[in-house]
C-alpha positions, 0 to 999 in steps of 0.5 A: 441124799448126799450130805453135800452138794457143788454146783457150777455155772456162768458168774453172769448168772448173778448180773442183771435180769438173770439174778431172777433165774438165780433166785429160782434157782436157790429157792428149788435147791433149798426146796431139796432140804439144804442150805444153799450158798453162792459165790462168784469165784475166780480161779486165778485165786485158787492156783489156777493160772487163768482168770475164770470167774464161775457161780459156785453152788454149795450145799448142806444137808438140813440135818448136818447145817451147823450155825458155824459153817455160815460163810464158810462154804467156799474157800478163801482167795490164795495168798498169790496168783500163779503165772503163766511164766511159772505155770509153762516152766520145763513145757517144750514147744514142737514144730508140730505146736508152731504149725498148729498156733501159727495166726499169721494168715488173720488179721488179728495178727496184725493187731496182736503184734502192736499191742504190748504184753498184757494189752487190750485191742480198742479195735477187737475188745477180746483180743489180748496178749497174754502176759507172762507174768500174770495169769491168763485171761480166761480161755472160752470154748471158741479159743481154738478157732484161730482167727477169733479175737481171744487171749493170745500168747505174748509171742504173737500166736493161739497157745498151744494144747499143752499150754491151755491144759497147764493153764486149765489146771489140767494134767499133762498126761491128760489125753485129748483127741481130735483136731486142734481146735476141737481139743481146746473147745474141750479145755475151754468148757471144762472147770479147772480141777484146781478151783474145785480141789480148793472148794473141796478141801475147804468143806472137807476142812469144815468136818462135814464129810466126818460129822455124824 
């Protein structure tokens, strides 16, 4: 059995009704021989310029639970938020970018260039213009379907695959093939490596992986 164990899923998951399939949930993981905790955390706390709220699972093996690792198995919030501003730094925009982000054709369009940076749509609740001195909200599987009501960049245009791997915590070498809107339903399903470094080196700091 391994001596940890992290889990991920949607933060709805502690919310209304499905706060039953979260207790079901906890009580099977725990059934396993480990003590189980779950937090809602958001990666903009954790160097990840995006707000992405998730369930983390963490678990302990029975034999290697310790009274002193009790609310200390998810890391604590950064001291401050990394922005889009400073997360694009030194990222080129092609021609090839601008092709692919233009909306103009849709009518988001429209609404996206009367709404101030950092503004929310009343008439498409999702859409927002991102602003560049804040993280971004959080980028979803569909983000890549232009015309939808998303996050959008504060120039009036869907962010570019470059930009959504800088705000996923993704690397820039990171490869990624098909179509545009097929590389973004990737990046948007994905965990930002940023959060779970931070929930790693956590654990790693409380001694467990040495201990025994």
């Amino acid at each position: 059995m391994p001596r940890v164990f992290v889990a991920e899923n949607v933060a709805g998951l502690t919310k209304g009704t499905a706060k039953g399939y979260l207790n079901e949930i906890l009580r099977e993981l725990k059934s396993c021989g480990y003590q189980v905790s779950c937090r809602v955390l958001d990666a903009k706390w954790l160097g990840v310029p995006q707000s992405r709220t998730r369930s983390i699972f963490v678990g302990i093996r029975n034999d290697l639970w310790k009274p002193e690792y009790k609310g200390r198995l998810h890391p604590k919030p950064f001291d401050k938020v990394v922005t889009l501003e400073e997360a694009f730094e030194g990222l080129p925009i092609t021609n090839k970018d601008i092709r692919e982000t233009d909306i103009s054709r849709f009518a988001v369009y429209k609404e996206l260039k009367n709404l101030p940076a950092g503004g929310q749509s009343e008439r498409y609740f999702q859409l927002v213009k991102a602003h560049p001195k804040l993280p971004s909200g959080c980028i979803t599987a569909s983000a890549g379907n232009l015309g939808i009501a998303c996050v959008k960049h504060w120039d009036n245009r869907a962010f570019t695959v470059s930009e959504i791997k800088r705000i996923m915590s993704i690397p820039d070498d990171y490869i990624l093939t098909g179509t545009y809107q097929q590389q973004v339903e990737r990046l948007g399903r994905m965990v930002a490596p940023f959060m779970m470094k931070a929930i790693a080196e956590n654990l790693k700091s409380l001694g467990i992986f040495s201990n025994g």
